[in-house]
Structures are given as C-alpha cells and as structure tokens.
N, C-alpha and C positions, 0 to 999 in steps of 0.2 A: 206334138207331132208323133205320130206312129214312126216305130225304128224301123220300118221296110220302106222306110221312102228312101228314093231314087236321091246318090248324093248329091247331082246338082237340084234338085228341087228345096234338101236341107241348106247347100250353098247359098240359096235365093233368100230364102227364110231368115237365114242367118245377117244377109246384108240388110234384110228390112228391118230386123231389130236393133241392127245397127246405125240405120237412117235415125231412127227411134231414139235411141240413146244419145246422139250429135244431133238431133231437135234439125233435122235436115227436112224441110217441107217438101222436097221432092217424092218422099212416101207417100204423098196425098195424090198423085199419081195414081199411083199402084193400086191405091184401092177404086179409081173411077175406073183401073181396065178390071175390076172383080176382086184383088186378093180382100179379103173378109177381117172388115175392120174390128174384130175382135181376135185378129192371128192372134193364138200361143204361142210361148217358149216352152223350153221342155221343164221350167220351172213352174208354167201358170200364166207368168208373165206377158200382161196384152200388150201391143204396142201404145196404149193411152196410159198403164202400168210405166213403162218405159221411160215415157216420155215426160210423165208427170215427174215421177222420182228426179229427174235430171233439169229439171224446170225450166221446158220448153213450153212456155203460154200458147205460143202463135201454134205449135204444131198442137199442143193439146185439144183447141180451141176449132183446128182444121179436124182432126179426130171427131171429136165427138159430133162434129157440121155431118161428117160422114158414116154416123149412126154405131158408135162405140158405145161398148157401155160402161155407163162413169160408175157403176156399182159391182163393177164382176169384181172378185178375190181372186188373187192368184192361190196355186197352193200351197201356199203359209198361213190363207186366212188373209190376207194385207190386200187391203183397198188402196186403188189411185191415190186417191184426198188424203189418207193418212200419213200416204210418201212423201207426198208435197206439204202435207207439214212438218212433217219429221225434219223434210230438208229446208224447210222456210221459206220456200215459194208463195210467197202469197199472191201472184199473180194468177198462178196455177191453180190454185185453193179455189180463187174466186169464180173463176171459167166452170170449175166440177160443181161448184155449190148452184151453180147457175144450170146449169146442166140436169141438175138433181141427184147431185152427187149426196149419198144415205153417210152424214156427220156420225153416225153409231154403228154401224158397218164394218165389220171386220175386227180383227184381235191385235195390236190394241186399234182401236179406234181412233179415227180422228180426232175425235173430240178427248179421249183418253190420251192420247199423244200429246194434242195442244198443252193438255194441264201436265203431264211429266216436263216438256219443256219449256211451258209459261209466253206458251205465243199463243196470239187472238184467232177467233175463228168468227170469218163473216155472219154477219145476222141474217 
C-alpha cells in the first residue's frame, strides 16, 4: 500500500488482514463488494499469504473460490504452500495444491521446506 493513503483506508486494510489472520470468513464479504482478493501488506503479504500461514482451510479455500492467487510471493520470496507447511497445515496444503499451488515456488520452497522438516506433501 502506498504511504499517502488516507488513514482510515490503512485502518480498513489493516482490519482485513486481520480477518486473514483469525481465519474470519466474513472477509469473503469484502471481496464480493470489490476489495481485490490479492490485497497486500506492506510486507508482500496477501490475504491467502495470511491465512494459509495461520491455517485457516475454509477461509483459504473461500480465497482462492474468489480468484487469489495460490502462487504470488510475498516480498521475502515465500509462497502460501510453503507457510502452510512450514506450519503443518495439511489441510491448507491440500486446498493450494488443488488450486495449483507451484510446490517449487519461492525461497525455500515447499517442497524444500517439507524435507528440512520431514512432513509429506500431496501427490
């Protein structure tokens, strides 16, 4: 988000990531009046970013229904699928891999991640 935004607009912004983060489905809302289901944080961070890492399946799953993309990087380089496995979400895993979520994507990768931590990654 550009630093000339109007502070309630940053206000707004800041509650949807926060929706994001407490896997609150009532964001799926917000994106049928317009907000753009690939919203940033000022780290990169989408709200499918968000929501993965924190392993919310149903809002993941409501996200991507409303055209997120399971491949964007925030900027760290870190993909959705690699948060959700880093954090062992496999429920979350499974929704991205379904999605077409890219397993080689990003620094480390999912699939790089699964083998530092020794968890399975869907076929």
């Amino acid at each position: 988000m550009p630093e000339s935004m109007p502070d309630d607009v940053v206000e707004f912004a800041n509650r949807l990531f926060d929706l994001a983060r407490a896997g609150d489905e009532s964001l799926l809302a917000y994106l049928d009046q317009g907000v753009d289901a690939d919203l940033t944080d000022a780290k990169g961070d989408t709200l499918l970013m968000l929501a993965a890492y924190n392993g919310h399946a149903a809002l993941v799953a409501g996200l991507l229904a409303a055209g997120a993309d399971p491949n964007r990087l925030n900027d760290r380089g870190q993909s959705p699928v690699a948060g959700a496995v880093f954090k062992g979400a496999e429920d979350v895993v499974a929704a991205l891999v379904a999605a077409g979520a890219d397993l080689d994507a990003g620094a480390p990768s999912a699939r790089a991640t699964a083998q530092m931590f020794g968890r399975a990654l869907p076929a």
